[in-house]
TIKE-723364 format. One line per 4 residues: number of its first residue (from 0); their letters; for each residue x, y, z of N, C-alpha, C, O, CB. Coordinates in steps of 0.001 Angstrom, whole numbers, always signed. Glycine has a CB too. Layout:
N
NUM) A) X Y Z X Y Z X Y Z X Y Z X Y Z  ...
END
This chain:
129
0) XXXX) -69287 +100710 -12103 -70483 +101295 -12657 -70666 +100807 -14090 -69724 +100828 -14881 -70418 +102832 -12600  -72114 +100280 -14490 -72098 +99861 -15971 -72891 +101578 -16563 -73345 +102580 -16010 -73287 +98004 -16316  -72682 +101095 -17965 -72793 +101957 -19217 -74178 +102946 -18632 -74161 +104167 -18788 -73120 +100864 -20876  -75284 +102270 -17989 -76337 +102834 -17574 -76463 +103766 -16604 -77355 +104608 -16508 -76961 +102086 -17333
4) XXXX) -75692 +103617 -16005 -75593 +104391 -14588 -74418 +105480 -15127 -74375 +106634 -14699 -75029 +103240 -13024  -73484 +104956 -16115 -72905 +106269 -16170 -73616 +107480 -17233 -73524 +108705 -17167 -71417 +105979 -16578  -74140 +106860 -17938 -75087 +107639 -18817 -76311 +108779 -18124 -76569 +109913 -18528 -75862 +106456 -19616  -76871 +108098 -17066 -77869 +108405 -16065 -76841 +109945 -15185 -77261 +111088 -15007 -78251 +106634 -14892
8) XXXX) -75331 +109321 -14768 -75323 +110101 -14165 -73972 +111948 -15400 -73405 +112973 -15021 -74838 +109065 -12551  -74119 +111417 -16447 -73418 +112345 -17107 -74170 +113135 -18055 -73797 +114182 -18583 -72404 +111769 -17699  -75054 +112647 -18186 -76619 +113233 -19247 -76079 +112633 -20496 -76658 +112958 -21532 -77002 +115363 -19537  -75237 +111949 -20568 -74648 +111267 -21876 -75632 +110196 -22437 -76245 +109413 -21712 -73188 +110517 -21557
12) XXXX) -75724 +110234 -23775 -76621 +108756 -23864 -75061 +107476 -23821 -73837 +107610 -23842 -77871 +108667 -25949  -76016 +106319 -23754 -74619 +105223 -24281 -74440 +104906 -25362 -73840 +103862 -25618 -74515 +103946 -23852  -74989 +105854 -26462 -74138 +105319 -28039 -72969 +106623 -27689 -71786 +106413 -27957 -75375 +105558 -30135  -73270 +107571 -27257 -71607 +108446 -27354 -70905 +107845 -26507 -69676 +107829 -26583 -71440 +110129 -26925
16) XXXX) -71633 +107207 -25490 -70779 +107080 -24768 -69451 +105550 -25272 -68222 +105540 -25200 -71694 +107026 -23422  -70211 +104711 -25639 -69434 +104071 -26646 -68718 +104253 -27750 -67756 +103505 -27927 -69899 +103530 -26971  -69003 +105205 -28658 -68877 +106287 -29348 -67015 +106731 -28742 -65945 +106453 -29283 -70374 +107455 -28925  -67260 +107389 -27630 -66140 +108154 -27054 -65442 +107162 -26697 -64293 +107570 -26531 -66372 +109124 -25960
20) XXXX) -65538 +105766 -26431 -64860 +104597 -26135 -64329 +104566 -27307 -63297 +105235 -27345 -65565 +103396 -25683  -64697 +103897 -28620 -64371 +103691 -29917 -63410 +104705 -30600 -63116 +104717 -31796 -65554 +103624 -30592  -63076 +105352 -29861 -62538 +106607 -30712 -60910 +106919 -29715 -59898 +107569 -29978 -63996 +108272 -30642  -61289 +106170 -28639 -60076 +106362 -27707 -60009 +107530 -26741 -59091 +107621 -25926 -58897 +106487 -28516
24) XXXX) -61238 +108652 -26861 -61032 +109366 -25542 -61716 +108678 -24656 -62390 +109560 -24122 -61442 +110776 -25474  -62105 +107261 -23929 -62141 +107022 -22533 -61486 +105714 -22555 -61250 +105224 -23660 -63582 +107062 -21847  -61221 +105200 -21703 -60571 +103998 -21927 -60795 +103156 -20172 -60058 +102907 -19218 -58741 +104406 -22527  -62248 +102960 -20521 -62718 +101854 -19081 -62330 +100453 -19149 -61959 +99822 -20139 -64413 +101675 -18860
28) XXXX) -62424 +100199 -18361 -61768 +98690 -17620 -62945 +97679 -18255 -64080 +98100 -18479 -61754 +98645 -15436  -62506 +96174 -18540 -63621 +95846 -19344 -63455 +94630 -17854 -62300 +94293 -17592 -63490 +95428 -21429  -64340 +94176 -17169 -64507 +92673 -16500 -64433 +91426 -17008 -64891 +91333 -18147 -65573 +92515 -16032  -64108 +90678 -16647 -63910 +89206 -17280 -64690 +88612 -18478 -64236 +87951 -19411 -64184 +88264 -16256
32) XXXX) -66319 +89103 -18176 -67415 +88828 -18807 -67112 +90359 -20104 -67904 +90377 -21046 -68971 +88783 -17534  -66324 +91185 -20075 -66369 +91677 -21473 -66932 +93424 -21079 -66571 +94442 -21669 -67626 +90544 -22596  -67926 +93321 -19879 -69045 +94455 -19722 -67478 +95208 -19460 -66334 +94782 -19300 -70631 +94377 -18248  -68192 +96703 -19522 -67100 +97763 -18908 -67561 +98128 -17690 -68638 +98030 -17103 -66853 +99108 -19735
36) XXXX) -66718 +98479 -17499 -66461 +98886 -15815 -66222 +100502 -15452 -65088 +100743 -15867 -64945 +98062 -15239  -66611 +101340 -15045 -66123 +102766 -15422 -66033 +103389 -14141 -66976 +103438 -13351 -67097 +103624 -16431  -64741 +103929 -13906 -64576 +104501 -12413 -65013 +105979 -12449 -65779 +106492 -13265 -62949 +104404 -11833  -64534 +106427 -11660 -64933 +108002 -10865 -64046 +108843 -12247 -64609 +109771 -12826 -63983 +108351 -8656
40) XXXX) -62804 +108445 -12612 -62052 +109424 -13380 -62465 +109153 -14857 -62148 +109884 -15796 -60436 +109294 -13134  -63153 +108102 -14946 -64038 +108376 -16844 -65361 +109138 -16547 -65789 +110049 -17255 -64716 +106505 -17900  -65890 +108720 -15554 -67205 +109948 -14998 -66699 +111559 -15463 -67165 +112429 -16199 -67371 +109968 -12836  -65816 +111459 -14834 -64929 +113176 -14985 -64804 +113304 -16549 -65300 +114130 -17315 -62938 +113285 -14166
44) XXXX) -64019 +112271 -16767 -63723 +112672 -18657 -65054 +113170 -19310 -65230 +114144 -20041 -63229 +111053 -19774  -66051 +112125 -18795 -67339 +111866 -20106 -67741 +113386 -19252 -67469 +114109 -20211 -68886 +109950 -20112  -68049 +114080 -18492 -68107 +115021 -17657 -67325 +115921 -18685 -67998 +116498 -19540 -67560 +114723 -16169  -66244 +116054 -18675 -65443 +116989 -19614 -65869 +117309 -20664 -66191 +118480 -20869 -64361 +116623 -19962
48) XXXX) -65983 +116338 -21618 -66224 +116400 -22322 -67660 +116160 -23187 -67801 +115911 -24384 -65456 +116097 -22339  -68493 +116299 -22309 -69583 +116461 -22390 -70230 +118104 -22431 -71185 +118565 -23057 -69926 +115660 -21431  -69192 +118781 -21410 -68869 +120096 -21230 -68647 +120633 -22738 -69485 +121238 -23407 -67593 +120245 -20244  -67355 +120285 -23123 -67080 +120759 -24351 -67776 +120758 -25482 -68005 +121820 -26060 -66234 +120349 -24628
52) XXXX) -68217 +119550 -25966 -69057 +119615 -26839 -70099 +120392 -26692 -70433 +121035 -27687 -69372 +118629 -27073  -70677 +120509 -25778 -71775 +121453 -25744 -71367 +123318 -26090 -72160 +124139 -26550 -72393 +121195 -24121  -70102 +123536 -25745 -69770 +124816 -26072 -68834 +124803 -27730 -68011 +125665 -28037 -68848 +125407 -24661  -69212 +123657 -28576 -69340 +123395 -29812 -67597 +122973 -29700 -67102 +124012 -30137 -70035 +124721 -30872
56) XXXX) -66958 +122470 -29518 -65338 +121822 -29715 -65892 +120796 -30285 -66731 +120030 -29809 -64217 +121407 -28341  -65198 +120791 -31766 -64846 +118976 -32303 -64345 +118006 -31265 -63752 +118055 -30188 -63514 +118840 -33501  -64851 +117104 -32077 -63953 +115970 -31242 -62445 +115917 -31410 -61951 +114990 -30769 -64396 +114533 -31646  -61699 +116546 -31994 -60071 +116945 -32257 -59664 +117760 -31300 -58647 +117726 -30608 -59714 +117701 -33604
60) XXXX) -60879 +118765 -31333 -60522 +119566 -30266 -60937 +119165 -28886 -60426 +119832 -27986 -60988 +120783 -30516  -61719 +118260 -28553 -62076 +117836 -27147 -60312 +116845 -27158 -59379 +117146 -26414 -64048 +116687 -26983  -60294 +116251 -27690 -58811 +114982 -27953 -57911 +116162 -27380 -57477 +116119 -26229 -58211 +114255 -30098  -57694 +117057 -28115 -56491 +117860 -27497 -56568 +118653 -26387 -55505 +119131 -25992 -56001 +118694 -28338
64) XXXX) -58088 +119039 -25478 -58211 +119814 -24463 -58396 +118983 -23560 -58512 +119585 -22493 -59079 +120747 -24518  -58528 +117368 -23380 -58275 +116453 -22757 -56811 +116027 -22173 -56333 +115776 -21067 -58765 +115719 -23436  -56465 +116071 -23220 -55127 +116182 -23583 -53846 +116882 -22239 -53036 +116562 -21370 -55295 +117186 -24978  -54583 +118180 -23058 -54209 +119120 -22254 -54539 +119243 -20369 -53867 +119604 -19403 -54794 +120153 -23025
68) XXXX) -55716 +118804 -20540 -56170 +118702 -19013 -55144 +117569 -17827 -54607 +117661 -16723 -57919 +118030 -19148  -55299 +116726 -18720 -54077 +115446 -18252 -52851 +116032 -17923 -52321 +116086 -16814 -53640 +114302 -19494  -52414 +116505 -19093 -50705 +116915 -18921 -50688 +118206 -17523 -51300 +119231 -17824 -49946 +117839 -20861  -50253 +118196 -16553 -49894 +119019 -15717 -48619 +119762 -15948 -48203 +120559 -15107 -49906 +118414 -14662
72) XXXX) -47992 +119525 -17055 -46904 +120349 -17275 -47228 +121684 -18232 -46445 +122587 -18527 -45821 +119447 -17885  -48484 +121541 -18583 -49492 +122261 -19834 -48965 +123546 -19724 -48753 +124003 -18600 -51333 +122294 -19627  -48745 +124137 -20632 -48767 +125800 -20923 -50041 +126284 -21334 -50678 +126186 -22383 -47775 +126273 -22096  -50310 +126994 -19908 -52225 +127956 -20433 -52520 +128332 -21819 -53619 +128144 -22340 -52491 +129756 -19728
76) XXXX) -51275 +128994 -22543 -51280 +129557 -23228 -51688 +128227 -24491 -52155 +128626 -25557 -50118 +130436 -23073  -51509 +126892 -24317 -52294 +126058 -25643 -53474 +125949 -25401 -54210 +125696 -26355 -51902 +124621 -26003  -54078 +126105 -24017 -55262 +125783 -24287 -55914 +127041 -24167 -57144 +127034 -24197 -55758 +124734 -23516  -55356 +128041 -24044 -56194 +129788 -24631 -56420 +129441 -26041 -57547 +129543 -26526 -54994 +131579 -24602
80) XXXX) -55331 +129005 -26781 -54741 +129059 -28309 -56176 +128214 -28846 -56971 +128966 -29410 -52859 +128085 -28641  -56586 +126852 -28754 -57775 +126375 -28721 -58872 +126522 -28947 -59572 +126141 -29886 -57917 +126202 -28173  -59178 +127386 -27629 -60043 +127976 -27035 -60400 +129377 -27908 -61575 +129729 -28014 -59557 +128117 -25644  -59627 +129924 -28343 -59388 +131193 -29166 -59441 +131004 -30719 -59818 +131889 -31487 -57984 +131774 -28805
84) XXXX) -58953 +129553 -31164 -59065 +129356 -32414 -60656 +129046 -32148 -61360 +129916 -32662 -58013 +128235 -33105  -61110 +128413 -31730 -62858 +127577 -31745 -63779 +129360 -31856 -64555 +129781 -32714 -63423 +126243 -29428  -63356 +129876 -30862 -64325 +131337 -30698 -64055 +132045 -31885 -64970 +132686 -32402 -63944 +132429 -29334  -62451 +132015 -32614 -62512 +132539 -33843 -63746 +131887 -34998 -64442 +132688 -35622 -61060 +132348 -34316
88) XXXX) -63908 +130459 -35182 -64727 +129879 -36292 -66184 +129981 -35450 -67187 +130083 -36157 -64186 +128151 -36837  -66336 +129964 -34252 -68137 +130896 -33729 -68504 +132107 -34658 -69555 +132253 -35282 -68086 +131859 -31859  -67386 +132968 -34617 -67608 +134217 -34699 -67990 +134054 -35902 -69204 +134161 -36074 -66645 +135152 -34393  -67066 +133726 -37211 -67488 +133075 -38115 -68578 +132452 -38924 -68840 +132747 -40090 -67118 +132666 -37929
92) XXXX) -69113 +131670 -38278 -70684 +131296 -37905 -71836 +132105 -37813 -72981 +131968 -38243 -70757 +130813 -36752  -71253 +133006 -37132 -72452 +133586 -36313 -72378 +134910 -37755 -73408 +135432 -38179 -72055 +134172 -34119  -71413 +135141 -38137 -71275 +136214 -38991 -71922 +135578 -40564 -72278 +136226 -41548 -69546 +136720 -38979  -71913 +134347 -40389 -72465 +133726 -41835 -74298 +133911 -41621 -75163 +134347 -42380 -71866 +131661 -42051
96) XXXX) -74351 +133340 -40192 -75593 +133167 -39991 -76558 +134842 -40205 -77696 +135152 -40557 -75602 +132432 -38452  -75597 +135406 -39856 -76604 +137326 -40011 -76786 +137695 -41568 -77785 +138144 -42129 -75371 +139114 -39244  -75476 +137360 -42119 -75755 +137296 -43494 -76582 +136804 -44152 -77160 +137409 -45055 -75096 +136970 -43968  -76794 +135659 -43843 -78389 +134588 -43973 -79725 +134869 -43719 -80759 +134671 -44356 -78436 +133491 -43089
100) XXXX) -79409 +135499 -42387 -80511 +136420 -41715 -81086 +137675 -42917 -82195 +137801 -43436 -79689 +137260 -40185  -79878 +138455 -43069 -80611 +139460 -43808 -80814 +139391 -45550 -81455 +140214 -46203 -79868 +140725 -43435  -79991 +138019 -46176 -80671 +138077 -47079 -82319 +137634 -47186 -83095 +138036 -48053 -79929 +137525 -47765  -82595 +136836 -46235 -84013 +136177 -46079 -84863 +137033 -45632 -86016 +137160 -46047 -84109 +135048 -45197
104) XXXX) -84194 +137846 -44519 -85343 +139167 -44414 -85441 +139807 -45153 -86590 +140240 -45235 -85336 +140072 -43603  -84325 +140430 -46339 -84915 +141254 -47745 -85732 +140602 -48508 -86781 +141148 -48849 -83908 +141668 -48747  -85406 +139235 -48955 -86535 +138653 -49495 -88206 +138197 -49335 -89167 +137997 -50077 -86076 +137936 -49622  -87906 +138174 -47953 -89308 +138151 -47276 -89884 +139349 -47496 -91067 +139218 -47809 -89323 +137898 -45787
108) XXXX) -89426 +140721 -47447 -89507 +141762 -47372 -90114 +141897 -49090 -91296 +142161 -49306 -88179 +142388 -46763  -89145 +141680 -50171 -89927 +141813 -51243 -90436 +140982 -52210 -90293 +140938 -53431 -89501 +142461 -51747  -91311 +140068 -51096 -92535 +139385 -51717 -93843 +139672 -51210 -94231 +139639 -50042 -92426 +138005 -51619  -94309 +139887 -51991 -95748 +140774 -51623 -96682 +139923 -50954 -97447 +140465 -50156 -96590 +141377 -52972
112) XXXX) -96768 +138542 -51153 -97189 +137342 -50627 -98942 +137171 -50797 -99713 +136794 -49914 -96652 +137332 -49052  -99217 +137489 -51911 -100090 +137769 -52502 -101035 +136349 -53203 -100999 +135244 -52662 -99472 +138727 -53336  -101720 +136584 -54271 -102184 +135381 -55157 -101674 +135079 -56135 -101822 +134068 -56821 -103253 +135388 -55569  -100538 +136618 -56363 -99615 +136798 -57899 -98747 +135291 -57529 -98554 +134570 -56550 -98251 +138691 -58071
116) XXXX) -98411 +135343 -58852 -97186 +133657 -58814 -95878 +134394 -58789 -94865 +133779 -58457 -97157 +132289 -60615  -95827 +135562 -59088 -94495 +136350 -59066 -94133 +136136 -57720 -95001 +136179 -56848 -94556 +137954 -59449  -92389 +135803 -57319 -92546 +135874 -56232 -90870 +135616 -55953 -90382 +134487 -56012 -93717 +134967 -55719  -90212 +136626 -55695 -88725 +136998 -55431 -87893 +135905 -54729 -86715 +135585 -54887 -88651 +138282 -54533
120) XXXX) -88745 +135477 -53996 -87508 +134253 -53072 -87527 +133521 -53693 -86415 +132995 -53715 -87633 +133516 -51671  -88553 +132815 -54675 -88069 +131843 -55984 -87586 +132134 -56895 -87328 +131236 -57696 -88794 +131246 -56591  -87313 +133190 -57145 -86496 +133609 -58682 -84819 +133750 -57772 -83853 +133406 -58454 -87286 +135706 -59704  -84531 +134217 -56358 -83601 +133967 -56044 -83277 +133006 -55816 -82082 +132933 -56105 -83390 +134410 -55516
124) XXXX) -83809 +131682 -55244 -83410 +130495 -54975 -83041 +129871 -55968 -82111 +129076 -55830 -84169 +129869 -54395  -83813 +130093 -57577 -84000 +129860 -58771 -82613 +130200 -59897 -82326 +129781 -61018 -85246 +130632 -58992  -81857 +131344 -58769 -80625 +131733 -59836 -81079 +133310 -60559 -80396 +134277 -60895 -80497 +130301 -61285  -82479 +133047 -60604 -83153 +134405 -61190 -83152 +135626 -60679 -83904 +135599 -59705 -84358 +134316 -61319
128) X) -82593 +136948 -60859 -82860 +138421 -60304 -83142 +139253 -61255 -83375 +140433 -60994 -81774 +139046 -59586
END
């Protein structure tokens, strides 16, 4: 299968997908002429990890839950550990993002939004209170 067809069939474009070549999580077969060649088990990887990224894992962390997927000797418990550190820095996120949320809704809140030039979200953005 060339770069097109695997792209077509992983929803991947082919700069990640080269991308994920360059970086060492896939490692396809190249043909005489240079093109790559990509079997059923890089389908699965770019598949994997196409998965992951979308539920926000770095690429460190896709490297090591790959990793992990490979090794059949794996203890669940590293890739809970992972899995549990990533949902810890969501939570994180999501707790920055409300904070964000409600300073912008107080400020929205006290600007009168008027013709006055006075106007609170620039004196906060400004350093000014």
């Amino acid at each position: 299968m060339n770069i097109g067809d695997v792209a077509s069939r992983t929803g991947l474009p082919a700069k990640t997908i080269r991308y994920y070549e360059d970086i060492n999580l896939i490692k396809p077969l190249r043909d005489d002429n240079g093109y790559r060649r990509f079997r059923d088990q890089d389908i699965h990887k770019l598949n994997f990890l196409g998965r992951a990224r979308t539920l926000g894992f770095t690429i460190e962390d896709c490297r090591t839950l790959l990793a992990l997927y490979e090794d059949e000797t794996r203890a669940s418990s590293d890739v809970k550990r992972v899995a549990r550190d990533h949902l810890a820095q969501i939570d994180t996120k999501i707790a920055d993002l409300k904070d964000m949320r409600d300073t912008l809704s107080h400020l929205i809140d006290a600007c009168a939004g008027d013709d006055r030039p006075d106007c609170p979200i620039l004196k906060d953005l400004g350093g000014k209170t």
